[in-house]
PDB file of N, CA, C and O in Angstrom:
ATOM      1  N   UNK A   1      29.676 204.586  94.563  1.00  0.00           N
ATOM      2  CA  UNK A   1      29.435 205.780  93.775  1.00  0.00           C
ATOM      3  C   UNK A   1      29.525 207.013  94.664  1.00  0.00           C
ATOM      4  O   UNK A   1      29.397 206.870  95.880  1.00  0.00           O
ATOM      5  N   UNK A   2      29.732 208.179  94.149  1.00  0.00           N
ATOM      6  CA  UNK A   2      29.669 209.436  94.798  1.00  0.00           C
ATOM      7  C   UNK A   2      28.361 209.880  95.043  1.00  0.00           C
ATOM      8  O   UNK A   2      27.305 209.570  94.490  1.00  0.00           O
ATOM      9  N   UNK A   3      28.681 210.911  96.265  1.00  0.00           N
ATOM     10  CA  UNK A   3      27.236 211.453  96.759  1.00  0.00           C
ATOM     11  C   UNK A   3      26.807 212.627  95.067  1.00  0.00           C
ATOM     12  O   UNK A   3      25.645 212.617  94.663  1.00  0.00           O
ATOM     13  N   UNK A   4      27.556 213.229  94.546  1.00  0.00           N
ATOM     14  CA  UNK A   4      27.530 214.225  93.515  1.00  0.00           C
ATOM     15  C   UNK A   4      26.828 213.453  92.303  1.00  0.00           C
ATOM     16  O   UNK A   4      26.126 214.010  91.459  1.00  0.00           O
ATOM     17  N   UNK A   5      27.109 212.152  92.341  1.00  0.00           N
ATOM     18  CA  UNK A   5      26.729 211.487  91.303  1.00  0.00           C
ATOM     19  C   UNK A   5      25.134 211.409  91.133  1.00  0.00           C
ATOM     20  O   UNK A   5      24.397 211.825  90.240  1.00  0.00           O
ATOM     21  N   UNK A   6      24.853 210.647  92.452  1.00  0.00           N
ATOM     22  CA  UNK A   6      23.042 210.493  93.335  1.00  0.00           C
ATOM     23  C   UNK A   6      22.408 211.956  93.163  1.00  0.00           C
ATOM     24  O   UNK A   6      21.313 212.062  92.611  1.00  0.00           O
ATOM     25  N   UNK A   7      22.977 212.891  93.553  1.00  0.00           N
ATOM     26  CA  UNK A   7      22.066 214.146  93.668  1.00  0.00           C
ATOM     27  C   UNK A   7      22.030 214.254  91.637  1.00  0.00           C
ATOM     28  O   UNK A   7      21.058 214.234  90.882  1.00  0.00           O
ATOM     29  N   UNK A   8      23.320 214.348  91.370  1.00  0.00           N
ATOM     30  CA  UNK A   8      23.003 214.784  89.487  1.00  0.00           C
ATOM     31  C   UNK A   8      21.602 213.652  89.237  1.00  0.00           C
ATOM     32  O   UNK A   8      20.457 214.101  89.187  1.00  0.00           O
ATOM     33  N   UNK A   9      21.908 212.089  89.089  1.00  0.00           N
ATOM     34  CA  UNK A   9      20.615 211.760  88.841  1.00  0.00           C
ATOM     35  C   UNK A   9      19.744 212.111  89.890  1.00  0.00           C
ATOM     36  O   UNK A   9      18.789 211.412  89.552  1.00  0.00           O
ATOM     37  N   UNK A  10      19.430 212.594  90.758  1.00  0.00           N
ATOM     38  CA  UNK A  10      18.236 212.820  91.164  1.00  0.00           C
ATOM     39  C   UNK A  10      17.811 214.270  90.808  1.00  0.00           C
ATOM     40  O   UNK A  10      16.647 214.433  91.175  1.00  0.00           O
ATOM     41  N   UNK A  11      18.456 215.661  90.082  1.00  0.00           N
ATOM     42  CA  UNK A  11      17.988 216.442  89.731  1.00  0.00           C
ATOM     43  C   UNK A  11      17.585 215.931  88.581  1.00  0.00           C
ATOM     44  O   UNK A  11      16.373 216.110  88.467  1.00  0.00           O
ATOM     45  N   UNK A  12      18.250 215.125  87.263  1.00  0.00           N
ATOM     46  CA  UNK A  12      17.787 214.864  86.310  1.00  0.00           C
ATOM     47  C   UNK A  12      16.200 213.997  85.928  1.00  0.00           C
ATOM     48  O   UNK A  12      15.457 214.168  84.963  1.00  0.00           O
ATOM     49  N   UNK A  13      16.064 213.025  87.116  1.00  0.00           N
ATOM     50  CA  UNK A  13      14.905 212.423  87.840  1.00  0.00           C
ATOM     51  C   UNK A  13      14.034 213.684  87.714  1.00  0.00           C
ATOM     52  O   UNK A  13      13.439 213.914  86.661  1.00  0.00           O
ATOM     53  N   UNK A  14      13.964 214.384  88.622  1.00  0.00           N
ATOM     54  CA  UNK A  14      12.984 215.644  88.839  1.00  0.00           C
ATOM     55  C   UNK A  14      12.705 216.442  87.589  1.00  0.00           C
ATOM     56  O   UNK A  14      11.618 216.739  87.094  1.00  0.00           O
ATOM     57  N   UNK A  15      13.893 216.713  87.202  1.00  0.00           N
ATOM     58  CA  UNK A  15      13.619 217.598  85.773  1.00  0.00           C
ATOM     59  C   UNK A  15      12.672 216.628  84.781  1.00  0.00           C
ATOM     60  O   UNK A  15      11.840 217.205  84.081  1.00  0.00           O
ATOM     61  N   UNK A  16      12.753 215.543  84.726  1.00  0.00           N
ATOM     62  CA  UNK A  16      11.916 214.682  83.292  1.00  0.00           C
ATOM     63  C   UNK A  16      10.544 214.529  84.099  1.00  0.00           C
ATOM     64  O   UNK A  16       9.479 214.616  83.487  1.00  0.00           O
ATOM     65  N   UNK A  17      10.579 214.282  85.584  1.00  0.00           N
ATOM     66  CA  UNK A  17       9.181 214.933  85.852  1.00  0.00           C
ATOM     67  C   UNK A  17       7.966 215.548  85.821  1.00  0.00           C
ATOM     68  O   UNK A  17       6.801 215.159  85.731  1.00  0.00           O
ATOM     69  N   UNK A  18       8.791 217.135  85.968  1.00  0.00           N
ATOM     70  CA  UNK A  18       8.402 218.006  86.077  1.00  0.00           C
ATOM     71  C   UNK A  18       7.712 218.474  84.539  1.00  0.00           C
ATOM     72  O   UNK A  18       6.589 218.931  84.326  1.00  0.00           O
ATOM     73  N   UNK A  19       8.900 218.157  83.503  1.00  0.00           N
ATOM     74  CA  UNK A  19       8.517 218.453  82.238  1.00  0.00           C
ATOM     75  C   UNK A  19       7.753 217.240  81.881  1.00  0.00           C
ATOM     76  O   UNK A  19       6.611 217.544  81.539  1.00  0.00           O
ATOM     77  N   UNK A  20       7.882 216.537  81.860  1.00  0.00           N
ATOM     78  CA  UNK A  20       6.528 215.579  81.602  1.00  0.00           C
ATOM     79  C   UNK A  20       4.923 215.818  82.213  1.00  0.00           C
ATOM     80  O   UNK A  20       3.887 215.346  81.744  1.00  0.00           O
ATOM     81  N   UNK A  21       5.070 216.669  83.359  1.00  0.00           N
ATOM     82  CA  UNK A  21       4.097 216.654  84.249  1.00  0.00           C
ATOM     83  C   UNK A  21       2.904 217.321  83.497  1.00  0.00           C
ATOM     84  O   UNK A  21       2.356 218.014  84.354  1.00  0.00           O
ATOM     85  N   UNK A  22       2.161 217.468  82.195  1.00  0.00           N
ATOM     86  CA  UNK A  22       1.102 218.296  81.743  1.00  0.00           C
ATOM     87  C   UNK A  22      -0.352 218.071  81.598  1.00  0.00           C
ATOM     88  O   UNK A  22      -1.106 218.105  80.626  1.00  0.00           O
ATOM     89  N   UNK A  23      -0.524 217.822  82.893  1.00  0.00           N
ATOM     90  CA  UNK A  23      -1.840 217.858  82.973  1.00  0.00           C
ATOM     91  C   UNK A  23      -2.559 219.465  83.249  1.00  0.00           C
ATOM     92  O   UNK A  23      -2.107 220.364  83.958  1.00  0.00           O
ATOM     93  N   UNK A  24      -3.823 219.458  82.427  1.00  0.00           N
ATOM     94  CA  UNK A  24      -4.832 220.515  82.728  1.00  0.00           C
ATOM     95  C   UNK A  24      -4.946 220.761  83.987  1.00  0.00           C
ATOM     96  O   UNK A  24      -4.825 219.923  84.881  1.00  0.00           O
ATOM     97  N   UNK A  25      -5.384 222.902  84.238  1.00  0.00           N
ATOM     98  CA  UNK A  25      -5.417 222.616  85.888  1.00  0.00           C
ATOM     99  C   UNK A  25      -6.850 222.052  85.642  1.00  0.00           C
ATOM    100  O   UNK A  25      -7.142 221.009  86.226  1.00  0.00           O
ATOM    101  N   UNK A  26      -7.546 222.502  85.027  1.00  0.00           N
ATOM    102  CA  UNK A  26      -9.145 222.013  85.647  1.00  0.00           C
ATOM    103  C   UNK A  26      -9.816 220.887  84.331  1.00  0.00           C
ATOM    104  O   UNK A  26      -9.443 221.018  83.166  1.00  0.00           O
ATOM    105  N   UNK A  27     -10.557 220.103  84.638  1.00  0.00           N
ATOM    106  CA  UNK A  27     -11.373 219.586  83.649  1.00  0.00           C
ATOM    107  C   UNK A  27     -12.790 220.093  83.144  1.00  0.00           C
ATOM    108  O   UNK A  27     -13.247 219.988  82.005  1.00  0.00           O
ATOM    109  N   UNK A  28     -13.376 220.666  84.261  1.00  0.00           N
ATOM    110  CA  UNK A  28     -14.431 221.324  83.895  1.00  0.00           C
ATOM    111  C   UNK A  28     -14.827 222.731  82.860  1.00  0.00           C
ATOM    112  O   UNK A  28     -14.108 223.718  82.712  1.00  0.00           O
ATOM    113  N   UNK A  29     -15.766 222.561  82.412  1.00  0.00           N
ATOM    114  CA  UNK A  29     -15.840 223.804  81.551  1.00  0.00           C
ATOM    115  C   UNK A  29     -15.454 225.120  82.328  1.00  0.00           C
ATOM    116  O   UNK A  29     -15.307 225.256  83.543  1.00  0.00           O
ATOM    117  N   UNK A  30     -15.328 226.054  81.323  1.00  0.00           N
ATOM    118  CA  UNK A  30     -15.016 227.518  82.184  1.00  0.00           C
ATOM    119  C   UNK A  30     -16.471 228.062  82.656  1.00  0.00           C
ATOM    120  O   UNK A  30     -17.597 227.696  82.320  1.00  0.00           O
ATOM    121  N   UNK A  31     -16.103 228.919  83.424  1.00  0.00           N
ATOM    122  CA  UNK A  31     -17.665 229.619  84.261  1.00  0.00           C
ATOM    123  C   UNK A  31     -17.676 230.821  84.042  1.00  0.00           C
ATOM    124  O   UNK A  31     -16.691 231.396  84.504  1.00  0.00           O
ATOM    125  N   UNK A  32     -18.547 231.590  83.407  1.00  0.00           N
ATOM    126  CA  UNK A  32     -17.877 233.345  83.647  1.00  0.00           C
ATOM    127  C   UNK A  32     -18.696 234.263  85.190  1.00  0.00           C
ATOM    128  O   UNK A  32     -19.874 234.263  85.549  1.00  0.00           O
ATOM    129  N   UNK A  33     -17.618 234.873  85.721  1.00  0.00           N
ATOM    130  CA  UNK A  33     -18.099 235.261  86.704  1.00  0.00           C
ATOM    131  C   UNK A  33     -18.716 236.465  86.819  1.00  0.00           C
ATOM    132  O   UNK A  33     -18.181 237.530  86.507  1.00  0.00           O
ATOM    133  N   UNK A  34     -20.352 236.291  87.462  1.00  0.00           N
ATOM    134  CA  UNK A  34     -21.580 237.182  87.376  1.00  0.00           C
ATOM    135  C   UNK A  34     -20.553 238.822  87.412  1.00  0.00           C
ATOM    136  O   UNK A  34     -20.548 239.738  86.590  1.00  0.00           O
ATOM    137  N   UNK A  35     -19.672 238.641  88.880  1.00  0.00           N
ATOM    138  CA  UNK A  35     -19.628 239.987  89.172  1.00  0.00           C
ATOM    139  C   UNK A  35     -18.807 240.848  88.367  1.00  0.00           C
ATOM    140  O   UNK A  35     -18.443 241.914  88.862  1.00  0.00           O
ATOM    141  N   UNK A  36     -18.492 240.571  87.306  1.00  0.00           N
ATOM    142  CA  UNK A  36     -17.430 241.471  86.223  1.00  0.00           C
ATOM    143  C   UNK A  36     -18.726 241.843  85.418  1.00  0.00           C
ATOM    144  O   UNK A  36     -19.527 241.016  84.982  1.00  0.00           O
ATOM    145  N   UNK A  37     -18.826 243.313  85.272  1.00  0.00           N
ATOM    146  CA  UNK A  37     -19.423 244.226  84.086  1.00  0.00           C
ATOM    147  C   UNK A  37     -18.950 244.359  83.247  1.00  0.00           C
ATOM    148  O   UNK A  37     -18.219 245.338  83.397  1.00  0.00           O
ATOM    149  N   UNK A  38     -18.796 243.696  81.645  1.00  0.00           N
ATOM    150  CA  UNK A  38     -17.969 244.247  80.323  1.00  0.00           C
ATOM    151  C   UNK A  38     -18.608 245.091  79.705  1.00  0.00           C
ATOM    152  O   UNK A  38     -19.681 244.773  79.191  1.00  0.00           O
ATOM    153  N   UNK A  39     -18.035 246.567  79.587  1.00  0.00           N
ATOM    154  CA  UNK A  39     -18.747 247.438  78.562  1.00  0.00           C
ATOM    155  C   UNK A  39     -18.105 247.236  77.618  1.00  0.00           C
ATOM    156  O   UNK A  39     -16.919 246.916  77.531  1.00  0.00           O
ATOM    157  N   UNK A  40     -19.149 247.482  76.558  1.00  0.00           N
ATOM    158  CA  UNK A  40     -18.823 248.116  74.934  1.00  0.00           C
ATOM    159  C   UNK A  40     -18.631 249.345  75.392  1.00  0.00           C
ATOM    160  O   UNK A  40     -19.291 249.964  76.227  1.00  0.00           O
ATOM    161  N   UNK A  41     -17.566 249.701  74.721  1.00  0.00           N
ATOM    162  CA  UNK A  41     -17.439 251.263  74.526  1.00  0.00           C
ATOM    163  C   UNK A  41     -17.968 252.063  73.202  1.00  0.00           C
ATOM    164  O   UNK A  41     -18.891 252.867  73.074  1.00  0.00           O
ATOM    165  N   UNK A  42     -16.947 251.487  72.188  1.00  0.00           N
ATOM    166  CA  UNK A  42     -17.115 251.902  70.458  1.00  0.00           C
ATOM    167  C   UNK A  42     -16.464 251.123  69.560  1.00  0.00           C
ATOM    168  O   UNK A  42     -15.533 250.411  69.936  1.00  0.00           O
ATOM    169  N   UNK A  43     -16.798 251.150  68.481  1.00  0.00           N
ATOM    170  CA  UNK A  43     -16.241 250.485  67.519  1.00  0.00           C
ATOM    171  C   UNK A  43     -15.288 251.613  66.673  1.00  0.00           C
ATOM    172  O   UNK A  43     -15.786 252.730  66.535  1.00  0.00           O
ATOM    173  N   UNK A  44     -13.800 251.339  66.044  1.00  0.00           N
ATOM    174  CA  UNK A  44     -13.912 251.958  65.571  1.00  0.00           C
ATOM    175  C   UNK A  44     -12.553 251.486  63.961  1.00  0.00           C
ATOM    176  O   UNK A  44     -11.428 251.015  64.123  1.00  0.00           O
ATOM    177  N   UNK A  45     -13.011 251.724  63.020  1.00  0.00           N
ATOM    178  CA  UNK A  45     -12.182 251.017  61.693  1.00  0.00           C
ATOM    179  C   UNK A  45     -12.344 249.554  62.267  1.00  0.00           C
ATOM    180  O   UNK A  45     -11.298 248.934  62.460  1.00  0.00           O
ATOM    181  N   UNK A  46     -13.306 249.058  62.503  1.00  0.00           N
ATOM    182  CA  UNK A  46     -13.985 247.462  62.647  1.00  0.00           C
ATOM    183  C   UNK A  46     -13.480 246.792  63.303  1.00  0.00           C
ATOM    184  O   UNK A  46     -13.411 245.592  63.034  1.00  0.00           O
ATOM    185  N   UNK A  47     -12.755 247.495  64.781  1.00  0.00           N
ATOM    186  CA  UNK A  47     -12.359 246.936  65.629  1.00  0.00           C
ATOM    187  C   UNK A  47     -13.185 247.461  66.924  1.00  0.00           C
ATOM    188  O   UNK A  47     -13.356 248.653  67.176  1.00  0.00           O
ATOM    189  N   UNK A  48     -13.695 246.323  67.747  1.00  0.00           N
ATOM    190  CA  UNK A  48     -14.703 246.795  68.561  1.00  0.00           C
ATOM    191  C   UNK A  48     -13.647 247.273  69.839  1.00  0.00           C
ATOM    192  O   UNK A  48     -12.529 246.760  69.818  1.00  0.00           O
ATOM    193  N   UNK A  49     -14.016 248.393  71.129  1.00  0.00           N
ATOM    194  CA  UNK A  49     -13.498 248.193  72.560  1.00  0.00           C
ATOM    195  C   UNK A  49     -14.536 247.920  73.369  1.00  0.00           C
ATOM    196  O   UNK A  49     -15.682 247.779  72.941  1.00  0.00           O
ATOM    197  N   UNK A  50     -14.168 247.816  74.746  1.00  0.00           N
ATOM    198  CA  UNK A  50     -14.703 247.041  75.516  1.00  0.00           C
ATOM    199  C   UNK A  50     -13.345 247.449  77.055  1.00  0.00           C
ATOM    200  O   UNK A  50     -12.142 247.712  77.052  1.00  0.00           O
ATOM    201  N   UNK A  51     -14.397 247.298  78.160  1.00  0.00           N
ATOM    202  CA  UNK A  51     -13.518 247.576  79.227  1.00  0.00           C
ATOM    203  C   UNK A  51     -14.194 246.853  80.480  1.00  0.00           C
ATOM    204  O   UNK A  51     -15.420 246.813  80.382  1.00  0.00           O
ATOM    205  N   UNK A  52     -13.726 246.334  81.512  1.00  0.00           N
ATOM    206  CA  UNK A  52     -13.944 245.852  82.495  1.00  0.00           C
ATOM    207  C   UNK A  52     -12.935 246.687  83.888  1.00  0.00           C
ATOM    208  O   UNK A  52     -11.834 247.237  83.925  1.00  0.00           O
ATOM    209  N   UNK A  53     -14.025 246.400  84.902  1.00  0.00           N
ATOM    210  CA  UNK A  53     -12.906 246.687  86.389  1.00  0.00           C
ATOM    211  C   UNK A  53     -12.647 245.334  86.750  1.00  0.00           C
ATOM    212  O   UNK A  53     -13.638 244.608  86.828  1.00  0.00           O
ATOM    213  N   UNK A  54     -11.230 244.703  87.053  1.00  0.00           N
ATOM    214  CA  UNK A  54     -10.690 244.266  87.516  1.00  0.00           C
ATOM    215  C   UNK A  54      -9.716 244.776  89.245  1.00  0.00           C
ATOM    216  O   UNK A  54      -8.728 245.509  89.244  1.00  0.00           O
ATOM    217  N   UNK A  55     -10.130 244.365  90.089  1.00  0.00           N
ATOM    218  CA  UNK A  55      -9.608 244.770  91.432  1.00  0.00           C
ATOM    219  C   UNK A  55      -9.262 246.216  91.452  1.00  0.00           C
ATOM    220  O   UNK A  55      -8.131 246.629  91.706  1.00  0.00           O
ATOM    221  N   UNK A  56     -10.312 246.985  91.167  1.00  0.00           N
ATOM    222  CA  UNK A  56     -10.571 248.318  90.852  1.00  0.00           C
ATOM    223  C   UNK A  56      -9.198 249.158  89.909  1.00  0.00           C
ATOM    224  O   UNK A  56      -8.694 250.206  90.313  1.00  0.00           O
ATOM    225  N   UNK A  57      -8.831 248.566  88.830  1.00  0.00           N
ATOM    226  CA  UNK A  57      -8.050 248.928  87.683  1.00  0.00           C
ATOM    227  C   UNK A  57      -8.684 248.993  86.190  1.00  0.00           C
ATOM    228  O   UNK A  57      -8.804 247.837  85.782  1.00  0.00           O
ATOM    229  N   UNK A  58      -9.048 249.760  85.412  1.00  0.00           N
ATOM    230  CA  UNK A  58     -10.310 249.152  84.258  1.00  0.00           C
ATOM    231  C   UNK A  58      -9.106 248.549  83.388  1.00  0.00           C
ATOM    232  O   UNK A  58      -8.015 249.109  83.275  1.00  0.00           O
ATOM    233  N   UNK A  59      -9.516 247.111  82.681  1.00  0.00           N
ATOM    234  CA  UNK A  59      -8.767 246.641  81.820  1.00  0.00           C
ATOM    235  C   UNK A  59      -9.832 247.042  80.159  1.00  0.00           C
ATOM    236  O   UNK A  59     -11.022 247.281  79.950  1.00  0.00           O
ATOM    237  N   UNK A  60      -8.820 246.950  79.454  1.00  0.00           N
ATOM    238  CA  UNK A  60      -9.400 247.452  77.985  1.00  0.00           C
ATOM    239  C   UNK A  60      -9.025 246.568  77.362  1.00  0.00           C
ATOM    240  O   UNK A  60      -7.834 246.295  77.212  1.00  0.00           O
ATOM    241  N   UNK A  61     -10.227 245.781  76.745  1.00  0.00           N
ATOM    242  CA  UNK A  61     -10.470 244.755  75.551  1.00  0.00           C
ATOM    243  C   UNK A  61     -10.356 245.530  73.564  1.00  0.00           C
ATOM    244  O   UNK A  61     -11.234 246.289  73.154  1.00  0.00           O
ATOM    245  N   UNK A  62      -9.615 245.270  73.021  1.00  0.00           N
ATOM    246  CA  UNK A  62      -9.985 245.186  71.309  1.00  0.00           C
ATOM    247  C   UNK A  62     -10.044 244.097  71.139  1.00  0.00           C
ATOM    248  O   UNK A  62      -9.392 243.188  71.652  1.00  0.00           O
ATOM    249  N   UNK A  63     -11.170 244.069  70.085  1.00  0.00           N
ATOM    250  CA  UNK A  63     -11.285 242.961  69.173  1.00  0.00           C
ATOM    251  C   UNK A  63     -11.219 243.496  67.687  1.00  0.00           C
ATOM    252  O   UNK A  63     -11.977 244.274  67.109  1.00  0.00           O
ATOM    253  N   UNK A  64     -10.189 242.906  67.283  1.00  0.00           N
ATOM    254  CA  UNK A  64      -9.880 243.709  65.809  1.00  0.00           C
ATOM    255  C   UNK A  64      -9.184 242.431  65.223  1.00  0.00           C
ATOM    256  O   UNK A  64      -8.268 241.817  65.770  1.00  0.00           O
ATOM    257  N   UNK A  65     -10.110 241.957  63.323  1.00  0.00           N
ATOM    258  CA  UNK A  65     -10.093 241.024  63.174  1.00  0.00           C
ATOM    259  C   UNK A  65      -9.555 239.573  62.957  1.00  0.00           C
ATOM    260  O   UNK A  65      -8.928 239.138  61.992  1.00  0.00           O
ATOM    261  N   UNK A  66     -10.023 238.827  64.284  1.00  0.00           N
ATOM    262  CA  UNK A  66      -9.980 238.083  64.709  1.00  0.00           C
ATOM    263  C   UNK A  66      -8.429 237.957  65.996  1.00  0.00           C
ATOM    264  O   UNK A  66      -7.751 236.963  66.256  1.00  0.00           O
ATOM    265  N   UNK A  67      -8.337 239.120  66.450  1.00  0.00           N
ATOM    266  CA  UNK A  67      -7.169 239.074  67.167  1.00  0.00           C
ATOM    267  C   UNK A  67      -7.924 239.719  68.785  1.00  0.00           C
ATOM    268  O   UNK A  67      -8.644 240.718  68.802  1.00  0.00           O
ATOM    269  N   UNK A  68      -7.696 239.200  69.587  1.00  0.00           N
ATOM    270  CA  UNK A  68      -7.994 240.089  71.212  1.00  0.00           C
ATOM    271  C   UNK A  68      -7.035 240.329  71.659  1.00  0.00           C
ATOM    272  O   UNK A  68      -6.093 239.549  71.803  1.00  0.00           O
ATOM    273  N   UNK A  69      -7.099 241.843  72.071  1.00  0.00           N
ATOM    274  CA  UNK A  69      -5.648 242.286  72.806  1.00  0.00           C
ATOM    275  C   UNK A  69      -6.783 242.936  74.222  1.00  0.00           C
ATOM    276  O   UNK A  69      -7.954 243.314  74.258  1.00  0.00           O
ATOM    277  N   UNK A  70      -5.628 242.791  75.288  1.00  0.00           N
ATOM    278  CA  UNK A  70      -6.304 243.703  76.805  1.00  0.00           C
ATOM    279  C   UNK A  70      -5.377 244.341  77.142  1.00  0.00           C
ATOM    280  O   UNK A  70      -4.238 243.881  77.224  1.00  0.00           O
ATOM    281  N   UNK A  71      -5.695 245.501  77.396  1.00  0.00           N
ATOM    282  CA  UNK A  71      -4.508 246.373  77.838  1.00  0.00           C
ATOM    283  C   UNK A  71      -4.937 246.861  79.456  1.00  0.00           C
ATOM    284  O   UNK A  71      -6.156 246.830  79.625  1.00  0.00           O
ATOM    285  N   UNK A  72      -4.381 247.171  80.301  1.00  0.00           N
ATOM    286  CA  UNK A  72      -4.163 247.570  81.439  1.00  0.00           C
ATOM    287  C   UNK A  72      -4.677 248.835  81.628  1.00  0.00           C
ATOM    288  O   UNK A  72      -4.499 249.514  80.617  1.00  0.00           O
ATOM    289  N   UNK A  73      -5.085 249.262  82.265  1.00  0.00           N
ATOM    290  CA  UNK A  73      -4.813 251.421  82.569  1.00  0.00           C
ATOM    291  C   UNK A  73      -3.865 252.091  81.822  1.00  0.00           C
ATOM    292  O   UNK A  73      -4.165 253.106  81.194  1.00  0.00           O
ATOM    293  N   UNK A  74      -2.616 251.570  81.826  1.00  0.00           N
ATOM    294  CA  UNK A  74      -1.692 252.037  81.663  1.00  0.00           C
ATOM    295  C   UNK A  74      -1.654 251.427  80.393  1.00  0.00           C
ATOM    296  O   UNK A  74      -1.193 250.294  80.256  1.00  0.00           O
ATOM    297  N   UNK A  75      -2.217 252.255  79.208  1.00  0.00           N
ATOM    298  CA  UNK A  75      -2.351 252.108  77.727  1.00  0.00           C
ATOM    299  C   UNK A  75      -1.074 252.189  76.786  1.00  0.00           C
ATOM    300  O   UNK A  75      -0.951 252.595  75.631  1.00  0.00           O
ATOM    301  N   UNK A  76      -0.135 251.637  77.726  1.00  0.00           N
ATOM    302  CA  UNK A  76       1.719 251.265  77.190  1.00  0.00           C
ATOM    303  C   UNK A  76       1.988 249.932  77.070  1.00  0.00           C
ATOM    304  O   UNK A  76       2.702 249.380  76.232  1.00  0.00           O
ATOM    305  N   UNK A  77       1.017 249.191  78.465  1.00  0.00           N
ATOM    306  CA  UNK A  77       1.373 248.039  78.378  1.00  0.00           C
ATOM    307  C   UNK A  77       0.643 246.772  77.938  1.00  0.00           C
ATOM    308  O   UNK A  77       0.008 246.206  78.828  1.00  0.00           O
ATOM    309  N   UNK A  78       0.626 246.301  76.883  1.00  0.00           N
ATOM    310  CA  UNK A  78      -0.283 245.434  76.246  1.00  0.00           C
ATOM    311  C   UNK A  78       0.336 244.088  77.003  1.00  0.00           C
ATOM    312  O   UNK A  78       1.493 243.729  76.783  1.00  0.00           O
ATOM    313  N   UNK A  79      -0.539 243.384  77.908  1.00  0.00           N
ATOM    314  CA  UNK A  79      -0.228 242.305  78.200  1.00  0.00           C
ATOM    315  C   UNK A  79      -0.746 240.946  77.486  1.00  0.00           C
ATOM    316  O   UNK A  79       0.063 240.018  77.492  1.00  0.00           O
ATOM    317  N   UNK A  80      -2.082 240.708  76.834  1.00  0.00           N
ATOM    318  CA  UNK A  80      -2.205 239.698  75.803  1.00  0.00           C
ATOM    319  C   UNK A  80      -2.419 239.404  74.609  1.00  0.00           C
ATOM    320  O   UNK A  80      -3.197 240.320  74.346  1.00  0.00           O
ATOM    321  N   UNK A  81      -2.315 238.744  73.539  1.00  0.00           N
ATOM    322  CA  UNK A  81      -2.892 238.962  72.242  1.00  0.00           C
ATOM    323  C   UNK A  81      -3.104 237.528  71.702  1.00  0.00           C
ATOM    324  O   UNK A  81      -2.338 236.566  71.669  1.00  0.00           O
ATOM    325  N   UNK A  82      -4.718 237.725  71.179  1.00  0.00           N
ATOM    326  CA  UNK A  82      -5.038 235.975  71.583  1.00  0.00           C
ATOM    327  C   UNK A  82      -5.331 236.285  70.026  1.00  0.00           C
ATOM    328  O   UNK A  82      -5.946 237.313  69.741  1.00  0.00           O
ATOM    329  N   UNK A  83      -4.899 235.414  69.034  1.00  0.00           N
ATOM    330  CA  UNK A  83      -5.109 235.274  67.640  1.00  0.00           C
ATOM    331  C   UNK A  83      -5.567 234.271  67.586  1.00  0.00           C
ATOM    332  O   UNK A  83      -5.894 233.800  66.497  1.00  0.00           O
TER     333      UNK A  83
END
C-alpha cells in the first residue's frame, strides 16, 4: 500500500476520535466564586440589569423573560444569550 493511503486512514482514525471524544470537562457541581460582586442595577419594562467586574472590565447582565444576555463594556457587543 502507499504511504498517502496510511496517513488518509490515519487522519480519518483521528477525526472519528476526536468527534466521538464528549466527555464533560468537570463532574463536579459548579462553585460560584466568593470574589465576583454582582450588582443589581434596575429593572426596567420587567427586565432586570445587573453588572459585574471581570479582570477589571464591568460585564452587564439582562434578564428579560426568561432569556440572559451579558454584554461587555462595549454595549455593541453582545456575546451570550442563554434562553
Amino acid at each position: 500500500m502507499n504511504t498517502s493511503v496510511y496517513v488518509f486512514i490515519g487522519l480519518v482514525c483521528m477525526i472519528m476520535v476526536a468527534c466521538s471524544a464528549r466527555r464533560p470537562i468537570s463532574r463536579t457541581p459548579a462553585v460560584n466564586n466568593d470574589t465576583y460582586r454582582v450588582e443589581y442595577l434596575f429593572e426596567h419594562e420587567g427586565c432586570k440589569i445587573y453588572r459585574f467586574r471581570d479582570a477589571g472590565n464591568f460585564v452587564y447582565l439582562t434578564k428579560c423573560k426568561g432569556e440572559l444576555t451579558n454584554v461587555e463594556s462595549d454595549s455593541s457587543r453582545v456575546t451570550n444569550i442563554i434562553r
